[in-house]
VMD Tcl script that draws the C-alpha trace (Angstrom):
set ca {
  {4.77 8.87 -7.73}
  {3.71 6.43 -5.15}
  {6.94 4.36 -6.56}
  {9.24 6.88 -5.65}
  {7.49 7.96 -2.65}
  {7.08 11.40 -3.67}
  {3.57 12.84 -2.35}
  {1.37 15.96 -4.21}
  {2.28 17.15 -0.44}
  {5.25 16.76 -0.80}
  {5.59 17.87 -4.55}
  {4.32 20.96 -2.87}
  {5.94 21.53 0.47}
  {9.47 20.30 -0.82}
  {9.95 21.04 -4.74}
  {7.37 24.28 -4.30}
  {5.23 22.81 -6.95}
  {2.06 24.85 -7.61}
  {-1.22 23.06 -6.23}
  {-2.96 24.60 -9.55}
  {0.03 22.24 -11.46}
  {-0.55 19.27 -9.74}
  {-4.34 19.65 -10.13}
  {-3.49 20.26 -13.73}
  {-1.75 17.12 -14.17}
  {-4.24 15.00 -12.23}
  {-6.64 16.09 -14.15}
  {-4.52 15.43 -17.53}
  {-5.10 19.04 -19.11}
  {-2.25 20.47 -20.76}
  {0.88 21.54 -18.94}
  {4.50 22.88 -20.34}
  {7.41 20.99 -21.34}
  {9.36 22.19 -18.75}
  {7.16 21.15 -15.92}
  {7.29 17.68 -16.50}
  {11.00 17.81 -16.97}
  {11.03 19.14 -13.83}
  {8.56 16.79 -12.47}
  {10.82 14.07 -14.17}
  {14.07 15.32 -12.73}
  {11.99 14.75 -8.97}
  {10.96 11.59 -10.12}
  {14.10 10.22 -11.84}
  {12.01 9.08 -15.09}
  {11.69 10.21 -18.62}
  {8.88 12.20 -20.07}
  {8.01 9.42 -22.04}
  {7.69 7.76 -18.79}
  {4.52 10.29 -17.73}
  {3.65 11.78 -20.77}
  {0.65 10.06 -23.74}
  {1.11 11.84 -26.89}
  {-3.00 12.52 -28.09}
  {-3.52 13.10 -31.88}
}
mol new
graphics top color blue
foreach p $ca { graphics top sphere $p radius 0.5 }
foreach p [lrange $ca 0 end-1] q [lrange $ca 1 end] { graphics top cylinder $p $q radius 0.2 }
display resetview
């Protein structure tokens, strides 16, 4: 994110991300598909890009 220059401020303010999301994600629980294809779409990256696949 810092790369990009894309805030969790601005995740919220801007792309009306959820703050319960982004503490999700910081805190590397679980989160849908479809959020981190959005949050790839802000971020102009592939889910591979963001996403560890845990066995």
């Amino acid at each position: 994110m810092k790369k990009k220059n894309v805030s969790t401020y601005k995740l919220i303010t801007t792309y009306n991300f959820n703050k319960g999301t982004i503490y999700h994600l910081k805190r590397g629980d679980n989160v849908t598909i479809s959020t981190l294809a959005i949050l790839c779409q802000i971020l102009e990256c592939s889910i591979s890009d963001i996403v560890e696949i845990k066995y």
